[in-house]
VODO-551610 format. One record per residue (C-alpha): residue in three letters; residue number from 1; x, z, y negated. Coordinates in steps of 0.25 Angstrom, whole numbers, plus 5000, padded with zeros to 4 digits. Each point is the difference from the previous one (the first is absolute). Layout:
# residues N
  resn  resi    c1    c3    c2
   ALA   NUM     X     Z     Y
...
END
This chain:
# residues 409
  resn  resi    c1    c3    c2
   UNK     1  5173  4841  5064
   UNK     2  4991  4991  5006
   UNK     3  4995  4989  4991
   UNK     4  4986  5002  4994
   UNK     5  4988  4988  5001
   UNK     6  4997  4993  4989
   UNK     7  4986  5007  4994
   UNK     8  4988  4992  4998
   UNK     9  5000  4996  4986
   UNK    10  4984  5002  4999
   UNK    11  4999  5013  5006
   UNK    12  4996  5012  4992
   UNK    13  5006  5008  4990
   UNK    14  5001  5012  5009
   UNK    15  5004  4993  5011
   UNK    16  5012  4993  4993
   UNK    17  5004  5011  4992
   UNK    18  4999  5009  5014
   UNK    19  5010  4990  5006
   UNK    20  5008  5001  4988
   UNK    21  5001  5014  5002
   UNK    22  5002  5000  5016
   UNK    23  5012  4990  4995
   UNK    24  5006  5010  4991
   UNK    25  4999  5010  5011
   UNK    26  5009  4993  5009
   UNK    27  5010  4998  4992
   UNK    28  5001  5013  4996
   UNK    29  5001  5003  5014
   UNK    30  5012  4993  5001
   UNK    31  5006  5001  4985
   UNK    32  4999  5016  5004
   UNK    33  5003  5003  4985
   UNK    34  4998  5017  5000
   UNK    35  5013  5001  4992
   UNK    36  4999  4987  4991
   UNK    37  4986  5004  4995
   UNK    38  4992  4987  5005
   UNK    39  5009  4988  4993
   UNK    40  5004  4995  5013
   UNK    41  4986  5002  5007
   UNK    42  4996  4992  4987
   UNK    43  5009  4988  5000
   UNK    44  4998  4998  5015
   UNK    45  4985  5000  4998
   UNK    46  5001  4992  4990
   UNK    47  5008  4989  5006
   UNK    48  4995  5000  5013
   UNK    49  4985  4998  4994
   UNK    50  5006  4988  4994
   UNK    51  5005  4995  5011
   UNK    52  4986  4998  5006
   UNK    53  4992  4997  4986
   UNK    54  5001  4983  5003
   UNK    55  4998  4992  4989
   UNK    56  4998  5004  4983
   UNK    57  4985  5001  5000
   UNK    58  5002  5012  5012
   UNK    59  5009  5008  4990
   UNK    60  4990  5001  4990
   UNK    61  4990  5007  5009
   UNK    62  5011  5008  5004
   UNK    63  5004  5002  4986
   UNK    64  4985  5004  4996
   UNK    65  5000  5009  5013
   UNK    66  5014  5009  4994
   UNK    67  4996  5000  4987
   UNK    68  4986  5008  5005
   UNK    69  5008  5008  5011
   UNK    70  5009  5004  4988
   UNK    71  4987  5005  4991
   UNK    72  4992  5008  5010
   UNK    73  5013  5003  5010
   UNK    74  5010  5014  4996
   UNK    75  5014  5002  5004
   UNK    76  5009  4992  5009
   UNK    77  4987  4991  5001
   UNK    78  4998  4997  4986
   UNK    79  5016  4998  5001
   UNK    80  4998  4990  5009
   UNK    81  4990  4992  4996
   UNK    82  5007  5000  4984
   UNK    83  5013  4994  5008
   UNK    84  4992  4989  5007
   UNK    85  4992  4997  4986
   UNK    86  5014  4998  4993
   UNK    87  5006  4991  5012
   UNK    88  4987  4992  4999
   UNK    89  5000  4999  4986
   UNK    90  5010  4988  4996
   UNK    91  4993  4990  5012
   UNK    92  4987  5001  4996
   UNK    93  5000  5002  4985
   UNK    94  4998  4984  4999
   UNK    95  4990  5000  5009
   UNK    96  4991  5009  4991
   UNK    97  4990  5010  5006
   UNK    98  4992  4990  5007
   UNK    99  4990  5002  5014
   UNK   100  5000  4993  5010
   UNK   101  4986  4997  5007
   UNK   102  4995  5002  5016
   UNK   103  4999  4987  5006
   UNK   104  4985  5001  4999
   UNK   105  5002  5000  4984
   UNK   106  4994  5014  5000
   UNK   107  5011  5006  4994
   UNK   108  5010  5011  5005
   UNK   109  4993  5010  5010
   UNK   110  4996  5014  4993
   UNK   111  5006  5011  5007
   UNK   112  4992  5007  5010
   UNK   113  5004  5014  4993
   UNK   114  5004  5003  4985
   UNK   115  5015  5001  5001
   UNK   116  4997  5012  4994
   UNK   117  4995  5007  5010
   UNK   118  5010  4995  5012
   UNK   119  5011  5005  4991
   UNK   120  4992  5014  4995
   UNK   121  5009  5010  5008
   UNK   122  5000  5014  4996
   UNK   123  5016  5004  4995
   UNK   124  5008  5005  5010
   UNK   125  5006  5014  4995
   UNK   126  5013  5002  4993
   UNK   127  5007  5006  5012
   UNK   128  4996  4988  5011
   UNK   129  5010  4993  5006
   UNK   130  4999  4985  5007
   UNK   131  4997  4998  5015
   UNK   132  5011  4995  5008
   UNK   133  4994  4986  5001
   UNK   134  4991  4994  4988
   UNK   135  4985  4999  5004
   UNK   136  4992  4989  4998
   UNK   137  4994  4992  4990
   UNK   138  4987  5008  4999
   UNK   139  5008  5014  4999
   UNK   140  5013  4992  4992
   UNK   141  4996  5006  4987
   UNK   142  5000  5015  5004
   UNK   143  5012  4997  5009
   UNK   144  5009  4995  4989
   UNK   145  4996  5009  4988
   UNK   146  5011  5012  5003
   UNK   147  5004  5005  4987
   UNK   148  4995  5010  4990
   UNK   149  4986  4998  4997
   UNK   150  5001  4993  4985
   UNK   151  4999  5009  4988
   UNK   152  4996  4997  4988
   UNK   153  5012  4997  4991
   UNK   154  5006  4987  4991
   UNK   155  5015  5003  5001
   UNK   156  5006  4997  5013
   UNK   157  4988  4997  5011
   UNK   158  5002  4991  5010
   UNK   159  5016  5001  4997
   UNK   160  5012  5004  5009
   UNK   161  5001  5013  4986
   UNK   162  4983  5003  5005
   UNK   163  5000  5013  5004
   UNK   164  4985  5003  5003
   UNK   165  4997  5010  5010
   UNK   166  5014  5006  4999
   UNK   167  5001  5015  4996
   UNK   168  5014  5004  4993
   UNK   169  5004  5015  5001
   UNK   170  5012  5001  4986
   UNK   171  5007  5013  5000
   UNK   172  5003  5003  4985
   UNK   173  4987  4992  4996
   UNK   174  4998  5009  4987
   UNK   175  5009  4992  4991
   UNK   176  5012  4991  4996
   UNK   177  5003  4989  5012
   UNK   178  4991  5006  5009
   UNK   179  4986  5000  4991
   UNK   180  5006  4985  4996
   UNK   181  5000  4997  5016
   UNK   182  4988  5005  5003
   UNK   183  4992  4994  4991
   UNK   184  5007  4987  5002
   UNK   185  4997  5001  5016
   UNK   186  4986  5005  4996
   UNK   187  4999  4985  4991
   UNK   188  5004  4992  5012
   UNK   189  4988  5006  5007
   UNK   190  5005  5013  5009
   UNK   191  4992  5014  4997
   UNK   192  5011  5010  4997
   UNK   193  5003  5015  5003
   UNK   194  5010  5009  4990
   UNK   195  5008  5012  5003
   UNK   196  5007  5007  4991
   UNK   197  5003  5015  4995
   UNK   198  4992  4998  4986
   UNK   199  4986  5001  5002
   UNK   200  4997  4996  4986
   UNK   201  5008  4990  4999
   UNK   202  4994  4993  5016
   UNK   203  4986  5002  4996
   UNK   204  5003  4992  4986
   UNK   205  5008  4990  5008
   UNK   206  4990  4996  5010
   UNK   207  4988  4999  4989
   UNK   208  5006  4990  4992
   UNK   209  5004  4990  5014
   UNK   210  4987  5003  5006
   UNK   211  4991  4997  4985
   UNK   212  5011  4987  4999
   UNK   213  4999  4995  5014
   UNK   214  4989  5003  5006
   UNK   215  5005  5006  5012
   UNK   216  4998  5012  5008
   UNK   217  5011  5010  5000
   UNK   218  5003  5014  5002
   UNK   219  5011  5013  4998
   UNK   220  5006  5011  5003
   UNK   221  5010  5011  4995
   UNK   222  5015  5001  5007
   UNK   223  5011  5003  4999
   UNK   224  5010  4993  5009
   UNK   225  5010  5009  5001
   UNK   226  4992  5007  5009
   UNK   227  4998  4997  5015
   UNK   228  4987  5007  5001
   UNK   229  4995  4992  4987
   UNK   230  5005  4985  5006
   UNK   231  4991  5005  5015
   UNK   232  4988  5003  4988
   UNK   233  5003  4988  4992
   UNK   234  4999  4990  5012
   UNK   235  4988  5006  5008
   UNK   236  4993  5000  4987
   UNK   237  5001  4987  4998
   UNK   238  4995  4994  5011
   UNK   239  4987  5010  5000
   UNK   240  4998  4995  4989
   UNK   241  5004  4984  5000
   UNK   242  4999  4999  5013
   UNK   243  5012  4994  5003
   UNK   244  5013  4996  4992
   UNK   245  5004  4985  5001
   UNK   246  5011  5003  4988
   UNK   247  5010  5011  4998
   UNK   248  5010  5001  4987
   UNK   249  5009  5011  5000
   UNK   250  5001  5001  4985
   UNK   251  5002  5015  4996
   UNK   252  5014  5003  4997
   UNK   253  5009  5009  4993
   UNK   254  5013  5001  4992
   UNK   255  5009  5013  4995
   UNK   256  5015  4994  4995
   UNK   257  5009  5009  5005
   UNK   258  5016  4997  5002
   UNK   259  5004  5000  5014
   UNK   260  5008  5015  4997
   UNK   261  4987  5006  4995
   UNK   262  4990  4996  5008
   UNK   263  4993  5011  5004
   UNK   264  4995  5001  5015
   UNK   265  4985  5001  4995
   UNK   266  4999  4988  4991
   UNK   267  5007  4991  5013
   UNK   268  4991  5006  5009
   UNK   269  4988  4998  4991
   UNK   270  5003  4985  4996
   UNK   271  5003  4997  5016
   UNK   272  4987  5006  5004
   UNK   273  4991  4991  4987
   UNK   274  5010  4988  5000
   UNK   275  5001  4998  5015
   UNK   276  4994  5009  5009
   UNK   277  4986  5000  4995
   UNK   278  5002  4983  5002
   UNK   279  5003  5004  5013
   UNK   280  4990  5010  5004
   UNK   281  4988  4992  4992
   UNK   282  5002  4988  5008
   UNK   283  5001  5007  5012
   UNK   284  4986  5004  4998
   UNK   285  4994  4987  4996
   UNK   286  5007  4992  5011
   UNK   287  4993  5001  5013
   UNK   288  4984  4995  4994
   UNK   289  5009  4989  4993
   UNK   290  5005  4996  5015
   UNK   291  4986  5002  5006
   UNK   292  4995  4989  4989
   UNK   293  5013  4990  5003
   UNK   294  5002  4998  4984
   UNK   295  5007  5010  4989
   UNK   296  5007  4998  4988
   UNK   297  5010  5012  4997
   UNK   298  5009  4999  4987
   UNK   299  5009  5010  4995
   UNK   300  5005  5003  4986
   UNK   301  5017  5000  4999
   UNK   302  5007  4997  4989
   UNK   303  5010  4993  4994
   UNK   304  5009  5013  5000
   UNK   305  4999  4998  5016
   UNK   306  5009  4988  4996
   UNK   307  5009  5005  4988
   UNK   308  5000  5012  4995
   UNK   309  5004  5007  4988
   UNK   310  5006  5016  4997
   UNK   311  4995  5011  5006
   UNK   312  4987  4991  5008
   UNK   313  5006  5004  5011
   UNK   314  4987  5007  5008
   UNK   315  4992  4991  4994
   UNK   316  5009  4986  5005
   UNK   317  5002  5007  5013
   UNK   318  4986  5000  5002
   UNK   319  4997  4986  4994
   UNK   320  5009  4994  5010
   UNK   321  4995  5006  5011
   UNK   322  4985  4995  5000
   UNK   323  5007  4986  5000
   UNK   324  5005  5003  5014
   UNK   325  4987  5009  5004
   UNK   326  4991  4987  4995
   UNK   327  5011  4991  5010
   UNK   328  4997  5007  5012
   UNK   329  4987  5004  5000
   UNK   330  4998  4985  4998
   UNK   331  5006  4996  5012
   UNK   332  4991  5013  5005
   UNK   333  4987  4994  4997
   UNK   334  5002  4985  4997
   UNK   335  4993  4999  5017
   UNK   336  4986  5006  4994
   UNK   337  5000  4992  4987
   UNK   338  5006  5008  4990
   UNK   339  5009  4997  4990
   UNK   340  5010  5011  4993
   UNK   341  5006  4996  4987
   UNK   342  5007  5007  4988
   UNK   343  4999  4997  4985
   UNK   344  5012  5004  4992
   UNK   345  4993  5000  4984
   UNK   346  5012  4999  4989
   UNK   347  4997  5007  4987
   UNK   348  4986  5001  4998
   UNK   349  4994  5007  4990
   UNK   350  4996  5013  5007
   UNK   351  4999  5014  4996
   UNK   352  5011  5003  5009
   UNK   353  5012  4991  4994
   UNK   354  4994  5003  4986
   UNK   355  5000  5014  5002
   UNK   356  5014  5001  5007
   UNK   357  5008  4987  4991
   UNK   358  5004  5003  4986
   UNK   359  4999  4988  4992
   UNK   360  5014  4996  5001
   UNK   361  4998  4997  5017
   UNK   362  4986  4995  4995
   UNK   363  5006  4989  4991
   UNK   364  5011  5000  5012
   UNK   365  4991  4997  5012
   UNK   366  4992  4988  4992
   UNK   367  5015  4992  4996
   UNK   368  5004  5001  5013
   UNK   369  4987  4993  5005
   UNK   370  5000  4985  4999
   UNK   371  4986  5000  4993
   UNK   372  5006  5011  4991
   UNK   373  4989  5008  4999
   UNK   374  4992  5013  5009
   UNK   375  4990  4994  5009
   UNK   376  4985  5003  4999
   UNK   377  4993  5008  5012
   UNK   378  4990  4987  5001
   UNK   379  5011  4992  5005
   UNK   380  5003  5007  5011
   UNK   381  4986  4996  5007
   UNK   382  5003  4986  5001
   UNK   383  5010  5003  5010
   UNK   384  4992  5012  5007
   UNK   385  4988  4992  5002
   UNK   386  5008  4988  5007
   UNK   387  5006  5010  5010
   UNK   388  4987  5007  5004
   UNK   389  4991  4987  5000
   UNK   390  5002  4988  5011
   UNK   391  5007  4994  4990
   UNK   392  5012  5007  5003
   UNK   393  4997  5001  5016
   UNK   394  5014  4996  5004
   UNK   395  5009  5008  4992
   UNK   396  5003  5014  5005
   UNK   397  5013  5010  5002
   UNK   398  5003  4995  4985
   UNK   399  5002  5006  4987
   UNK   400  4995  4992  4988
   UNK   401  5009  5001  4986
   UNK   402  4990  5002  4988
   UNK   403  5010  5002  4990
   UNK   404  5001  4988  4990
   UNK   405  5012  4997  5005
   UNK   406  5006  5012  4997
   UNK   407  5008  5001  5014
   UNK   408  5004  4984  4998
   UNK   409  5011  5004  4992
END
């Protein structure tokens, strides 16, 4: 990169912070930091517009000048202009917040135009995607805001866990893991879509994550273990979403039979819910996720994909070999964006394990643990959330142990 003029230190506001701006757009330019979200770009505008600032006195202007690019700007903008005000910080702090006067003792020059109004650029929509080349100072703002449009939420905005403007379809939404994923999903900021066989139950689920977040959301009624019902279930949710930026393949099933007695039905039956249906639904969801360059899919395994116990045998079988669908279709879809991951939960408290367990294998599965205890749904969406958000960008083609250390032994 070429080196950048020293600015005239009495020039206006707008003019100033527009060269501040133009500077950042270089070395964005140059940092080409798609897949690092802007930490690069920021750093190198940041040093490079020290490099040029000359003496004390100029970064204090140039601090001032951030530190109102940060208030009024949004996005990787704001980003920007808060990582220059922290690099600034420590030079100038002994220097105070002083002006310094025009040469004619008049004072700094007004800006010819409210910052406001240079920067006062309608937001770009969710779906828009950067230009090959940055424009500009006097586009520079529209150009680098390519997120989701902000949302209104506390928890997680403006982190690597944000997920504003993300839409999450979870399969088995009604209840247990899946209701405790949704919600959590919903908290970081994505509008969610259920699917299960329980009308009741969905309609219930959904009202309580939408009164407690916030969010937007929808449902409908399948049942997994049909084809016809996984062709429904997608096309649904994208007529009425619009999209799906998330898929979990939660529903799952278990009948404990030995290996002598497993009847052809049951096999058939838990292959088509435990591993087929994964297959199918993200068949479906795919191609739009492609078109978009960004996914996030997660499927459900299981610690019985890993070890096993009698008569799991359908049920481990299957298990197992959603780790090597998640594996391969990651290197399938890792070129467009999309990352593909497994979570294998360990004893969690569950209408499935409660039901099937008596309370000897209760007791059993908790001592084996290295917490020594079932774990709570709620502390599966900590690891969820990290998959499906920027935050966990990088992983993919894993499976994730969410067992308190029950497979450790």
């Amino acid at each position: 990169m070429e080196p950048m003029p020293k600015l005239d230190r009495v020039a206006g506001m707008r003019e100033q912070l527009e060269a501040l701006l133009g500077r950042v757009a270089d070395a964005i330019n140059e940092a080409r930091a798609w897949r690092s979200p802007w930490r690069g770009a920021k750093r190198a505008a940041a040093d490079a517009l020290l490099n040029y600032v000359g003496d004390r006195r100029g970064m204090i202007r140039y601090r001032e000048f951030a530190e109102k690019g940060w208030q009024i700007g949004s996005g990787p903008t704001e980003a920007c202009c808060k990582t220059l005000t922290q690099r600034l910080k420590g030079p100038t702090e002994a220097l105070g917040r002083r002006q310094r006067r025009s040469p004619d003792g008049a004072g700094i020059a007004p800006p010819k135009r409210p910052v406001e109004e240079v920067l006062d650029k309608p937001t770009p929509p969710n779906d828009w995607r950067p230009p090959e080349k940055f424009a500009r100072p006097s586009e520079i703002v529209v150009a680098v805001d390519t997120g989701p449009r902000p949302r209104d939420t506390t928890r997680m905005k403006q982190t690597p866990f944000d997920l504003s403007g993300r839409v999450a379809l979870i399969t088995g939404g009604n209840k247990g893991l899946g209701a405790a994923m949704a919600r959590g999903l919903a908290e970081a900021g994505a509008d969610i879509f259920l699917a299960s066989r329980n009308e009741p139950e969905l309609q219930s689920s959904l009202a309580d994550i939408l009164a407690a977040t916030g969010r937007k959301g929808g449902y409908t009624v399948a049942d997994v273990s049909v084809r016809a019902d996984i062709t429904r279930l997608a096309k649904t949710a994208l007529d009425v979403m619009g999209r799906v930026d998330i898929l979990i393949n939660n529903a799952g099933m278990n009948a404990p039979q030995a290996i002598d007695a497993i009847t052809d039905e049951t096999w058939d039956r838990i292959l088509e819910v435990n591993l087929s249906s994964i297959m199918a639904l993200t068949r479906a969801l795919a191609p739009q996720m492609k078109e978009r360059k960004w996914g996030r899919v997660i499927h459900i395994s299981s610690i019985m994909g890993e070890v096993s116990k009698e008569k799991r045998n359908a049920y481990s079988a299957t298990k197992a070999a959603v780790r090597g669908l998640a594996r391969a279709s990651a290197i399938d879809l890792g070129p467009f964006g999309i990352t593909v991951n497994c979570i294998a939960p360990g004893p969690f408290t569950t209408d499935m394990p409660m039901s099937l367990l008596s309370d000897a294998e209760k007791k059993a599965f908790a001592d084996r643990t290295a917490l020594g205890r079932w774990g709570d749904p709620v502390e599966l969406v900590g690891p969820t959330v990290m998959l499906c958000s920027d935050a966990g960008s990088y992983i993919t083609g894993q499976t994730i142990f969410v067992d308190g250390g029950y497979t450790a032994r």
